[in-house]
SEDOPA-894541 format. One line per 4 residues: number of its first residue (from 1); their letters; for each residue x, y, z of N, C-alpha, C. Coordinates in nm, 2 decimals, decimal comma. Layout:
REM SEDOPA-894541
NUM> a> X Y Z X Y Z X Y Z; ...
***
This chain:
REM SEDOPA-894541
1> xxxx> 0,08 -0,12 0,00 0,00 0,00 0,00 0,09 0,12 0,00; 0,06 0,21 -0,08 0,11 0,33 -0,08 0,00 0,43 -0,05; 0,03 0,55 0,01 -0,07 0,64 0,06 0,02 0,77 0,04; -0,03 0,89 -0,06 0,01 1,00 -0,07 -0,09 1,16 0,01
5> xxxx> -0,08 1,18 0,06 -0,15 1,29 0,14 -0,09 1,41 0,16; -0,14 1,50 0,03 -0,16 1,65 -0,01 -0,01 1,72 -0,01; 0,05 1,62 -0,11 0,17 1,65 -0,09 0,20 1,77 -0,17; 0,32 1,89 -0,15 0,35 2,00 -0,22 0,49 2,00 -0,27
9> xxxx> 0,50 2,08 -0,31 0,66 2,08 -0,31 0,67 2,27 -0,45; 0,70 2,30 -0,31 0,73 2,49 -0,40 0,88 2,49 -0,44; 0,93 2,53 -0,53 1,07 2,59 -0,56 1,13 2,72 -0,48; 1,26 2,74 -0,54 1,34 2,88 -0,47 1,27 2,97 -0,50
13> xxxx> 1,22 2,99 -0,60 1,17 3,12 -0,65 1,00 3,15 -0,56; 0,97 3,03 -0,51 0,81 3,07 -0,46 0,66 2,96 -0,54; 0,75 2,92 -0,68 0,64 2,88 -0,72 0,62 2,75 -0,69; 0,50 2,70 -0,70 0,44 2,59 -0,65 0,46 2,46 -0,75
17> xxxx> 0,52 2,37 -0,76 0,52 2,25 -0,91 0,41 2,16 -0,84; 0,37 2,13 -0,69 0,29 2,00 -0,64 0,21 2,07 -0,52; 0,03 2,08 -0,58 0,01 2,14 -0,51 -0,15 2,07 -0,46; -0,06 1,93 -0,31 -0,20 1,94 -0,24 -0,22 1,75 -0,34
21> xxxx> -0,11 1,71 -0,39 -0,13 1,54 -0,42 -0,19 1,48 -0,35; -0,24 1,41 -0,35 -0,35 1,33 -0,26 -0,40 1,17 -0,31; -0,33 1,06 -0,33 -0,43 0,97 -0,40 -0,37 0,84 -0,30; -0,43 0,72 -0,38 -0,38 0,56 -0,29 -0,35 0,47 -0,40
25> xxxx> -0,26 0,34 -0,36 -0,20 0,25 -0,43 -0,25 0,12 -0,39; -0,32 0,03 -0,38 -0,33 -0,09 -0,33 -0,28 -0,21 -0,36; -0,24 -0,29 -0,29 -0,20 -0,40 -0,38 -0,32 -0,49 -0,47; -0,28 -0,56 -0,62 -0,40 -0,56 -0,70 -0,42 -0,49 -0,78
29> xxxx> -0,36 -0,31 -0,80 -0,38 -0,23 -0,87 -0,29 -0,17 -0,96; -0,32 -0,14 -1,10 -0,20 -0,11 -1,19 -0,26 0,01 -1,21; -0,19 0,13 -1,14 -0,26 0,28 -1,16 -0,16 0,38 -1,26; -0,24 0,41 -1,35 -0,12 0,47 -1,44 -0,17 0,64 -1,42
33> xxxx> -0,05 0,72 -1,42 -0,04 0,87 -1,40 -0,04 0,93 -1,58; -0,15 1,01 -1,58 -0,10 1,09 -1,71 -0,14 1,22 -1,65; -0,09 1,31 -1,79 -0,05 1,45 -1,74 0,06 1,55 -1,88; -0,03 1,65 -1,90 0,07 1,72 -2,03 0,25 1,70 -1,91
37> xxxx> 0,30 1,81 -1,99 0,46 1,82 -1,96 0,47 1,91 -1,83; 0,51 1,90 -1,73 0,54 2,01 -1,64 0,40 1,96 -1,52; 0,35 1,87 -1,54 0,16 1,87 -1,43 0,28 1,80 -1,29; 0,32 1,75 -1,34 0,42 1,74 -1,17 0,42 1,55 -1,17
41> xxxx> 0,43 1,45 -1,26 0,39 1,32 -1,25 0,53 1,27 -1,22; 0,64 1,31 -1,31 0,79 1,22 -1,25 0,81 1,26 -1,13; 0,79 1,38 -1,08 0,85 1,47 -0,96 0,75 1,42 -0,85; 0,68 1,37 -0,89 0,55 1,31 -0,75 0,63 1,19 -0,73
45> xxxx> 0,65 1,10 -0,83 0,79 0,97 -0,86 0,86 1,00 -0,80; 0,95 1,07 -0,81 1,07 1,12 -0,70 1,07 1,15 -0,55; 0,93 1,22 -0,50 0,91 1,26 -0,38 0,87 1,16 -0,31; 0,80 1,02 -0,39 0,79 0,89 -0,31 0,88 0,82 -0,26
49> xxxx> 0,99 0,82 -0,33 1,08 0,75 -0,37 1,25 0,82 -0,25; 1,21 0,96 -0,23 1,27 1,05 -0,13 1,35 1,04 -0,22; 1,39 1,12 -0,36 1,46 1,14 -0,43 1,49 1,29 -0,42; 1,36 1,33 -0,42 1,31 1,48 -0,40 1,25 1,52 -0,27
53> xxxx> 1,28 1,60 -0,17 1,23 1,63 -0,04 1,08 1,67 -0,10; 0,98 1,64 -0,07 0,82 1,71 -0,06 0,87 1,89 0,07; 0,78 1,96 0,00 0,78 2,09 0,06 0,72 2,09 0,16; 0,58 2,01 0,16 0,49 1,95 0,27 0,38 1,84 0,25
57> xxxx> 0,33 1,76 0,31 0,28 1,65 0,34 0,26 1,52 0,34; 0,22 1,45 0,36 0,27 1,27 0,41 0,27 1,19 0,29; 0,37 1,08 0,30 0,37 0,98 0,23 0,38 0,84 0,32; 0,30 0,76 0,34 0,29 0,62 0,37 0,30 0,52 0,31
61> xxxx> 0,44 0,41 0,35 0,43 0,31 0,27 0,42 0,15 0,35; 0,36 0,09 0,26 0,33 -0,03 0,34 0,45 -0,14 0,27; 0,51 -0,23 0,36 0,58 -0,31 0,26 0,50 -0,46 0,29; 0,60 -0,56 0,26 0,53 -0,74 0,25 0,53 -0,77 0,37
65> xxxx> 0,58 -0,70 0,52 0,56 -0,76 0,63 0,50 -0,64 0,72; 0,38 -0,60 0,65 0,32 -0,53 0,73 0,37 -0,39 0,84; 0,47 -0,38 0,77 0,57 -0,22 0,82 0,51 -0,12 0,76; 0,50 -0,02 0,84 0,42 0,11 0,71 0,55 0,21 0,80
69> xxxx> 0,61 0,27 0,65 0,71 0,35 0,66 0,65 0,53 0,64; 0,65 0,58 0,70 0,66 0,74 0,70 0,75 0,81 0,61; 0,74 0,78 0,49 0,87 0,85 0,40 0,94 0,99 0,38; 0,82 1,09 0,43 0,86 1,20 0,47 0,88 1,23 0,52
73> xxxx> 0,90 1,15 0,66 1,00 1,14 0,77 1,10 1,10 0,79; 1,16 1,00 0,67 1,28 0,93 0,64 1,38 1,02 0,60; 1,48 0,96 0,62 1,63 1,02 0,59 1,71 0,90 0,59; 1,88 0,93 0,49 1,99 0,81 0,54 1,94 0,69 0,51
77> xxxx> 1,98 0,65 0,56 1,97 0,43 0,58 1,84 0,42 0,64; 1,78 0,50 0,72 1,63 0,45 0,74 1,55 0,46 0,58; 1,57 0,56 0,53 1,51 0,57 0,39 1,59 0,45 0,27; 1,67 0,49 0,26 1,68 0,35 0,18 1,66 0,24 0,21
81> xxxx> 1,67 0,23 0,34 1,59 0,06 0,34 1,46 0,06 0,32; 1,34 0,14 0,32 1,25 0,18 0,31 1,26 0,13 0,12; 1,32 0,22 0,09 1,33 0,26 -0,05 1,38 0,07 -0,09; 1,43 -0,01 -0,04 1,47 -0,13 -0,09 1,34 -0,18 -0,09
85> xxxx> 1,21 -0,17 -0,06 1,09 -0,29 -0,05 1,01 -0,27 -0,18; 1,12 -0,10 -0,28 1,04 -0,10 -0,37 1,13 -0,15 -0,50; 1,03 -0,18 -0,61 1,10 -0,24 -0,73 1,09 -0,08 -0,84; 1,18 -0,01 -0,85 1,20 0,09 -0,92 1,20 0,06 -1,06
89> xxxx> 1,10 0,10 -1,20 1,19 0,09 -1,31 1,18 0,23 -1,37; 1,29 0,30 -1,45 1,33 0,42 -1,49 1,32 0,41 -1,60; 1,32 0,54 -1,67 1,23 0,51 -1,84 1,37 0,44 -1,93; 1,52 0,50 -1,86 1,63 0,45 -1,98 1,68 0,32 -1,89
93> xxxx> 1,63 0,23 -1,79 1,65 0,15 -1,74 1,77 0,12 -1,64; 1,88 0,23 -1,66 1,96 0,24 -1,59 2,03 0,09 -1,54; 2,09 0,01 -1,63 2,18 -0,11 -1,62 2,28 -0,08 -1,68; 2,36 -0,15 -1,62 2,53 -0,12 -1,58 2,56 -0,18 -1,79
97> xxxx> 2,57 -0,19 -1,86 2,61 -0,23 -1,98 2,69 -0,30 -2,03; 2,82 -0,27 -1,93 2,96 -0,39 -1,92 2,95 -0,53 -1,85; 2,82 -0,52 -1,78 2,79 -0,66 -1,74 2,68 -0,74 -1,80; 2,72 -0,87 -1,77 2,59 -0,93 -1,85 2,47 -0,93 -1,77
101> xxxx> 2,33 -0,98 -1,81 2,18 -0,95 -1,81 2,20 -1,02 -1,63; 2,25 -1,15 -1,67 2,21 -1,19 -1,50 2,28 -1,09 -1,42; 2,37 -1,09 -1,42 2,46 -0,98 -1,31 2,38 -0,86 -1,32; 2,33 -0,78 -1,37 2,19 -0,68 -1,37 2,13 -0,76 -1,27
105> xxxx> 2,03 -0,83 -1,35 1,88 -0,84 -1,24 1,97 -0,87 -1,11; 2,10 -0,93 -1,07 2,11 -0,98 -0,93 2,14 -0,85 -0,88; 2,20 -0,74 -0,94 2,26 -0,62 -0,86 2,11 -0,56 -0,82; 1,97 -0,60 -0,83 1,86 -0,53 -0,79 1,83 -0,56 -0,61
109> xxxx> 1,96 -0,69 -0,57 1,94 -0,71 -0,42 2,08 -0,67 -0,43; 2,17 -0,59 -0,46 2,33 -0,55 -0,40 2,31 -0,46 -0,26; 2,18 -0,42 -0,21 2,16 -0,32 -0,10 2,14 -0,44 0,01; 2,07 -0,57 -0,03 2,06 -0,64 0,12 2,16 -0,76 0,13
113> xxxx> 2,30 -0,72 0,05 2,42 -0,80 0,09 2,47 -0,72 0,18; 2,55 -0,78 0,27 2,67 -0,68 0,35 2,76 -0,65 0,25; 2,83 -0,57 0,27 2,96 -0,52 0,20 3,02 -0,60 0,23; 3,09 -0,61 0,33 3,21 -0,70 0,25 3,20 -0,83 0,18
117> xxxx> 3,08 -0,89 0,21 3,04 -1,02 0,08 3,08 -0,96 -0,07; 3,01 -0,85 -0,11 3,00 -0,80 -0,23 3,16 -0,76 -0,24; 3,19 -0,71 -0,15 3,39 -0,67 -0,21 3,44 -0,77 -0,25; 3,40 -0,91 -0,15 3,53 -1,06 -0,12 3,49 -1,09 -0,27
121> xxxx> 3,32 -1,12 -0,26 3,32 -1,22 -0,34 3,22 -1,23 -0,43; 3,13 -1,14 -0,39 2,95 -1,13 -0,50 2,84 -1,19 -0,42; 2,82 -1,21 -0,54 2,67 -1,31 -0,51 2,67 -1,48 -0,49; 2,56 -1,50 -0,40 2,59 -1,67 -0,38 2,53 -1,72 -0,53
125> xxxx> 2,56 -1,88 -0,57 2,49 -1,94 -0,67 2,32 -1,94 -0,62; 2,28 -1,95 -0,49 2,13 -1,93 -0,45 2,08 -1,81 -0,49; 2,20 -1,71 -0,55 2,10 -1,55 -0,53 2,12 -1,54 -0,70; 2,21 -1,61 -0,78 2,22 -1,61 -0,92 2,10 -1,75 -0,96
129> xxxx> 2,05 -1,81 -0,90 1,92 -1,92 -0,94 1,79 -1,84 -0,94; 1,80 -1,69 -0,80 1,69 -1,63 -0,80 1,66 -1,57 -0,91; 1,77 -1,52 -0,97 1,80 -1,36 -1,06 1,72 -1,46 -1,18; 1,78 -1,57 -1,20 1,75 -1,63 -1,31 1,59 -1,71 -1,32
133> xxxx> 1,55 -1,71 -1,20 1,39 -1,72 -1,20 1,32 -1,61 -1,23; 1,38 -1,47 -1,19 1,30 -1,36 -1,24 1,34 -1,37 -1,41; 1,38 -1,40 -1,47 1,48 -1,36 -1,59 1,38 -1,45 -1,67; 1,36 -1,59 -1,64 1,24 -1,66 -1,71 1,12 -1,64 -1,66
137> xxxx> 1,04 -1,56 -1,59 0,95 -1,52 -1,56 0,87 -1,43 -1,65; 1,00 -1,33 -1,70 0,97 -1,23 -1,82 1,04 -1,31 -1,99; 1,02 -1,39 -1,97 1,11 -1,46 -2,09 1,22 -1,40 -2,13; 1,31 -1,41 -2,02 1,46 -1,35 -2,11 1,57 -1,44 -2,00
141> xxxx> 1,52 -1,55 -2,03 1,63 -1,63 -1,93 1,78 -1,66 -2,03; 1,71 -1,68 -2,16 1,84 -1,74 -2,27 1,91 -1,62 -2,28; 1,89 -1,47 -2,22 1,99 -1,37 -2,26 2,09 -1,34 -2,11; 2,08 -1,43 -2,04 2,14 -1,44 -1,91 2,28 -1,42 -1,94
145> xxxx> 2,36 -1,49 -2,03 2,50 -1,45 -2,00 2,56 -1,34 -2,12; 2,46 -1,28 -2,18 2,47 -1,21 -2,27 2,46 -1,05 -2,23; 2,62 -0,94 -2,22 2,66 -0,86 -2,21 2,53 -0,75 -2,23; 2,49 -0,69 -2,16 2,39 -0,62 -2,18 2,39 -0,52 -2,26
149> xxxx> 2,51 -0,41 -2,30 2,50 -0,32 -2,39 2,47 -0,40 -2,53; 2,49 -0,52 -2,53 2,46 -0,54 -2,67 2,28 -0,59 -2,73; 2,19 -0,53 -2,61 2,06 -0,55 -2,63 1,99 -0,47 -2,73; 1,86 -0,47 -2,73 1,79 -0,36 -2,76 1,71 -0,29 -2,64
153> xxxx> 1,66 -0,17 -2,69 1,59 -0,07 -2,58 1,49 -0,16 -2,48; 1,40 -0,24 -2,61 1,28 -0,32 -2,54 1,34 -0,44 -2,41; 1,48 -0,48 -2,54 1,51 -0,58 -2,43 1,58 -0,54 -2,28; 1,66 -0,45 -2,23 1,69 -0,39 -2,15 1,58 -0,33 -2,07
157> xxxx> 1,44 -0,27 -2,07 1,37 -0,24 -2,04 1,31 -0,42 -1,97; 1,32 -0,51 -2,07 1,25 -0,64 -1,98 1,37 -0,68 -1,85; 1,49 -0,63 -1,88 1,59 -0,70 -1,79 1,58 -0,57 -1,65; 1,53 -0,49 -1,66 1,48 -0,37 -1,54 1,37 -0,39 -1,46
161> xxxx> 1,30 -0,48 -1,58 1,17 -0,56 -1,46 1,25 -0,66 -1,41; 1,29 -0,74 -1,44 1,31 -0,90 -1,38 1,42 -0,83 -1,31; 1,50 -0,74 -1,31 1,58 -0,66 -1,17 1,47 -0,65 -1,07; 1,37 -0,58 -1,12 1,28 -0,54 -1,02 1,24 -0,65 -0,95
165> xxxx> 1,14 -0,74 -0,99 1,12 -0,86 -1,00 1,21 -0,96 -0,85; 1,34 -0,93 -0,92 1,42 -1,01 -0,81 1,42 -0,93 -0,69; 1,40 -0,86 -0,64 1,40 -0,76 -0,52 1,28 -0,80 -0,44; 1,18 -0,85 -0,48 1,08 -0,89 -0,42 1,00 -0,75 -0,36
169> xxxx> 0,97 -0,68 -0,45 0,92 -0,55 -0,35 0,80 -0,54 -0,34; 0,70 -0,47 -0,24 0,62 -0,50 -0,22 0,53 -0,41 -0,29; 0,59 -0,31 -0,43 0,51 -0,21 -0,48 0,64 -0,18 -0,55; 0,56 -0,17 -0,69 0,62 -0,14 -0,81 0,60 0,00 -0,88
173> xxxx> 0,72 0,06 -0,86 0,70 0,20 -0,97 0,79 0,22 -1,08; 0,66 0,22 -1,17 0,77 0,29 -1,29 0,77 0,41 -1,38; 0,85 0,48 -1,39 0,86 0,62 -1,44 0,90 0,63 -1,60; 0,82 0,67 -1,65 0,76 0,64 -1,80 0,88 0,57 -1,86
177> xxxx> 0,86 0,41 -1,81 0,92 0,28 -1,88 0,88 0,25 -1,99; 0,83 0,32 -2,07 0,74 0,28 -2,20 0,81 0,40 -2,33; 0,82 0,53 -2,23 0,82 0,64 -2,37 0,92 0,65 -2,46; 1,02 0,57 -2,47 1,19 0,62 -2,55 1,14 0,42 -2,64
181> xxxx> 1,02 0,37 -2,64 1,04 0,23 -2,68 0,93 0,25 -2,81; 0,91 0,17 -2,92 0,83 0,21 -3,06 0,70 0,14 -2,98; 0,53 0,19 -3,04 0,45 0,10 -2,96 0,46 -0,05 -2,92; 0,49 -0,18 -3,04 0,53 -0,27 -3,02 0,58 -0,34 -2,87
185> xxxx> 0,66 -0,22 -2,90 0,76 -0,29 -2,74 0,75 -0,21 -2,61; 0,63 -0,12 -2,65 0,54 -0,07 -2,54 0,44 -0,14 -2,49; 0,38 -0,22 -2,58 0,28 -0,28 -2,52 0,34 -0,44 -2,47; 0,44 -0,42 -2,49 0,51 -0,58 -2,49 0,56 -0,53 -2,30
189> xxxx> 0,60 -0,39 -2,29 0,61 -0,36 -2,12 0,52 -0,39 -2,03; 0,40 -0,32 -2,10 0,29 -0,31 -2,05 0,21 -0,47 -1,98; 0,27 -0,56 -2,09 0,17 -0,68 -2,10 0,28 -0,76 -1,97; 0,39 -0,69 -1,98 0,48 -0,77 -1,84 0,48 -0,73 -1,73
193> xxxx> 0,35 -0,58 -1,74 0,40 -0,50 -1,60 0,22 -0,53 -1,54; 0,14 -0,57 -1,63 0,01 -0,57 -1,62 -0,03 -0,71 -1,47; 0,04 -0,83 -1,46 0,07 -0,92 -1,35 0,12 -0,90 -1,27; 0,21 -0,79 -1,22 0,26 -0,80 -1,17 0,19 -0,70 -1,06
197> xxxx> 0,08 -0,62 -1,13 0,01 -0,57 -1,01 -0,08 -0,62 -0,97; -0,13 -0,74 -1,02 -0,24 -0,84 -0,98 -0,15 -0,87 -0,83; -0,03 -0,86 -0,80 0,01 -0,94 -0,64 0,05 -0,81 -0,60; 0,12 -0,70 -0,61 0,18 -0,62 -0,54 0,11 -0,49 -0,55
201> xxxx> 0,09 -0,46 -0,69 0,01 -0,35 -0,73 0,16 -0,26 -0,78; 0,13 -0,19 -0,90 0,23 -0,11 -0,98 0,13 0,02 -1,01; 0,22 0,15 -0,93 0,24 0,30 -1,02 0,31 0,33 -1,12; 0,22 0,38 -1,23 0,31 0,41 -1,35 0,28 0,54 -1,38
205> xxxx> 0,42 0,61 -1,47 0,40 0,71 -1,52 0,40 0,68 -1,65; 0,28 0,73 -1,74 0,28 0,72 -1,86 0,24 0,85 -1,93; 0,27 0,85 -2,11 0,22 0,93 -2,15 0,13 0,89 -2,28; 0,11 0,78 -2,27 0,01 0,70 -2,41 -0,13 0,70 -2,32
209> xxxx> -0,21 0,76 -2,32 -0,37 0,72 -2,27 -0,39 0,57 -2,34; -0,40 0,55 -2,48 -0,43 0,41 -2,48 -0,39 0,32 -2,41; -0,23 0,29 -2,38 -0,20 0,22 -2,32 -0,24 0,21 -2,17; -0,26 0,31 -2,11 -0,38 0,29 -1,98 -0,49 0,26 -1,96
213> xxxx> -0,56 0,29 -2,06 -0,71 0,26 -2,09 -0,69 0,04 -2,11; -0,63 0,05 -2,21 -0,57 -0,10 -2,20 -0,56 -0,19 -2,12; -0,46 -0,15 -2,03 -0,35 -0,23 -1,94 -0,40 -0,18 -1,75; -0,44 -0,07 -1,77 -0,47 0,00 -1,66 -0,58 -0,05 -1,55
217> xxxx> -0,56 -0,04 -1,44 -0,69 -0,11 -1,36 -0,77 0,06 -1,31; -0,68 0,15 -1,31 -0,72 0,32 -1,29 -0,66 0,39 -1,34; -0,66 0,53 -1,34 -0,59 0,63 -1,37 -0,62 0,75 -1,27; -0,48 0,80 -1,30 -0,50 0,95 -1,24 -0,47 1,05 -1,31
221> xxxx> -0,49 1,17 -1,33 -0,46 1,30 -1,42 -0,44 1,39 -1,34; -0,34 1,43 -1,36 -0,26 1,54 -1,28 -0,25 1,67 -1,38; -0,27 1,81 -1,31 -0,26 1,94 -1,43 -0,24 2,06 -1,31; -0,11 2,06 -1,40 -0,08 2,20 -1,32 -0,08 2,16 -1,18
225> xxxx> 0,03 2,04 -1,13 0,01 1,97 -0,99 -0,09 1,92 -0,92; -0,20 1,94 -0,95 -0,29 1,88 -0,90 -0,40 1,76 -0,98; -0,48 1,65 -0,87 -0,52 1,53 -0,92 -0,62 1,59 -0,95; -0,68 1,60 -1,06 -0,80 1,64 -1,11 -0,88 1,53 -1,18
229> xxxx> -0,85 1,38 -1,21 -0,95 1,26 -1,21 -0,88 1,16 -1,15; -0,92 1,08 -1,06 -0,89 0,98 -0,98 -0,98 0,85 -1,03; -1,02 0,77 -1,17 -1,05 0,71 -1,20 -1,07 0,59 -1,25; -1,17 0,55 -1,35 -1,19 0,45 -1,46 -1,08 0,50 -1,60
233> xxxx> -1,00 0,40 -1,61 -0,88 0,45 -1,68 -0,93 0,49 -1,81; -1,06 0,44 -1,87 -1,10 0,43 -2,00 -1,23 0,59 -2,04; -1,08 0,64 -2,04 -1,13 0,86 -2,11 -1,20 0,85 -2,20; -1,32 0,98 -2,20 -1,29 0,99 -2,33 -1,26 1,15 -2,40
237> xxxx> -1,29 1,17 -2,51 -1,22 1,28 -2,56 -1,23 1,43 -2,45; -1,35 1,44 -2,34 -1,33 1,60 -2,28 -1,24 1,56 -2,18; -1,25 1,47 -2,11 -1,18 1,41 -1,96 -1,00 1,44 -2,06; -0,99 1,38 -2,15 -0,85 1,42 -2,24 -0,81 1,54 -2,28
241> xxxx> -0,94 1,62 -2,29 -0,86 1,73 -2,27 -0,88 1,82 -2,19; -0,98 1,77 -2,11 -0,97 1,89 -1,96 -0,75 1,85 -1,89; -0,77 1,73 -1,90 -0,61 1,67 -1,82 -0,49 1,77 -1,95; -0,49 1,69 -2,09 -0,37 1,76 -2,15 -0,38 1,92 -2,20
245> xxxx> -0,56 1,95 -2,22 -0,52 2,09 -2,28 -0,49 2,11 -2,43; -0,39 2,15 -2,48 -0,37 2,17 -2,63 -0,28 2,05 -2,63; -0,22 2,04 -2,56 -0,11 1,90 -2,58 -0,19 1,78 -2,60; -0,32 1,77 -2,64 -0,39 1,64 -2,68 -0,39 1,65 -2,82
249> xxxx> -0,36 1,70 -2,89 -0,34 1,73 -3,06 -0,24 1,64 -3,10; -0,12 1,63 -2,94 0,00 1,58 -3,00 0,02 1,44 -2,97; -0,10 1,38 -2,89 -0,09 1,28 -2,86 -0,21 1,20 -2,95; -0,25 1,30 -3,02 -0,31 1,22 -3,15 -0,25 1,15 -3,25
253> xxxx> -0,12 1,24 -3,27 -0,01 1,19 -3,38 0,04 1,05 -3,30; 0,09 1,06 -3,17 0,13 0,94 -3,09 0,04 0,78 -3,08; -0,10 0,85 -3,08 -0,20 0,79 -3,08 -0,25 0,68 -3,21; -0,20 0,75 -3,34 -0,22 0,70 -3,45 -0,11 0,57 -3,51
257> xxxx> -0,02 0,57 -3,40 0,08 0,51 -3,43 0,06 0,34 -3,34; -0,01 0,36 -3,23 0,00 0,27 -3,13 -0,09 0,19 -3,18; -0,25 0,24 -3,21 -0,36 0,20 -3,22 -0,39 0,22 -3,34; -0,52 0,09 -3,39 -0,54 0,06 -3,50 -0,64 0,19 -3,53
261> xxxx> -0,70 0,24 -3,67 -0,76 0,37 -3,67 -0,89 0,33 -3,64; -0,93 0,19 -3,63 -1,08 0,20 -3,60 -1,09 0,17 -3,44; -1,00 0,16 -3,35 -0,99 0,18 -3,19 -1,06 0,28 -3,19; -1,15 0,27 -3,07 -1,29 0,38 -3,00 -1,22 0,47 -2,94
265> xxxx> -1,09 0,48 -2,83 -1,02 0,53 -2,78 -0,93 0,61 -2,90; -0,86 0,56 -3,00 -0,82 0,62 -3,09 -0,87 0,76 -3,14; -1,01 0,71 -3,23 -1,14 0,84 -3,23 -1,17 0,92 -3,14; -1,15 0,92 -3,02 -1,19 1,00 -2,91 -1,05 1,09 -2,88
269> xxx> -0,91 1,03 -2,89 -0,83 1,11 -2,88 -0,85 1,22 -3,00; -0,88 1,21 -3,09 -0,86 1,25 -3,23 -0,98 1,35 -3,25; -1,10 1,37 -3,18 -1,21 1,43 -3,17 -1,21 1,56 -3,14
***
């Protein structure tokens, strides 16, 4: 469970980017965030995550043994361990490239080794059997000893889940894991990230409405910092543009690419 409560966050200058967030996460639920450019969706990502100090108000997290952590209370090694129960994925995936795929997904537990294990010697063969059960879980176990820079976007993107995956966390976020990938291998994320909130529940930042209408069990719309629909993921054309504004013109062109022209959602972005 994740619980956000009226969070803000103002700049040096005075002005306000997050004003007054407010929503919930349950496990079971795949809730995807949309929002034009600047509505405050990665930076709400970051303030959960205590990447970003919040200006003011609560964040509660629940992990798999029933701990509920105060993250805006956190700091140091209380926050990162906090921050370990979650499975983080980032839109460029952030994997090491000189190593191969398994050595990735296993560095997704390098925070709950001691150090000097990891200096002497690594990882046990028990924690490279785990890496490799996440690794066939998303079907990419045969790219296990295969150097990672030599993937593609999509596939690097599946080896960020099954990192995640191996961490066991108890709440999955990912911060537009979809947008730098061609639809294809957007919906191919989507269709690996869609289970995985049937047990833990996954926040996503996206910027395809189809793909949340799709894949999505909710949505939320964020503008100008604030949640202005907390709902049924499946918009249609005013709810699209009360959220993006003129920036829905542009997600028409995006839109025409993903989805076939006779999609109902397609016509409605396009309206």
């Amino acid at each position: 469970m994740l619980e956000v409560n009226n969070l803000t966050k103002t700049v040096k200058n005075g002005k306000s980017i997050l004003n007054g967030i407010t929503f919930r996460v349950e496990a079971g639920e795949f809730v995807g965030v949309l929002g034009p450019s600047g509505a405050g969706k990665s930076l709400s990502i970051r303030c959960v995550l205590g990447l970003t100090k919040a200006s003011s108000g609560d964040i509660y997290f629940e992990d798999n043994k029933d701990r509920i952590y105060h993250l805006t209370q956190l700091s140091g090694k209380k926050l990162r361990y906090a921050r370990m129960k979650m499975g983080v994925i980032f839109q460029g995936s952030n994997l090491v490239r000189r190593l191969t795929v398994l050595e990735n997904v296993m560095l997704g537990r390098l925070t709950r080794i001691p150090a000097w294990r990891s200096w002497l010697y690594g990882f046990t063969d028990a924690e490279a059997r785990r890496a490799m059960k996440a690794l066939n879980q998303i079907g990419m176990g045969e790219y296990a000893g295969r150097l990672t820079g030599s993937l593609s976007g999509g596939e690097m993107q599946r080896v960020a889940i099954a990192r995640a995956i191996n961490q066991n966390p108890a709440l999955y976020i990912a911060d537009e894991p979809v947008s730098s990938l061609d639809p294809k291998n957007a919906r191919s994320i989507m269709r690996l990230l869609a289970p995985l909130a049937a047990e833990k529940g996954v926040l996503g930042v996206f910027h395809q409405p189809d793909l949340v209408a799709k894949y999505c069990t909710r949505m939320i719309g964020l503008r100008n910092g604030k949640v202005i629909y907390d709902g049924d993921p499946s918009s249609d054309s005013d709810l699209l543009r009360e959220i993006y504004g003129e920036e829905l013109d542009e997600l028409a062109d995006i839109s025409s690419l993903s989805l076939h022209e006779d999609d109902p959602l397609s016509q409605q972005i396009k309206a």
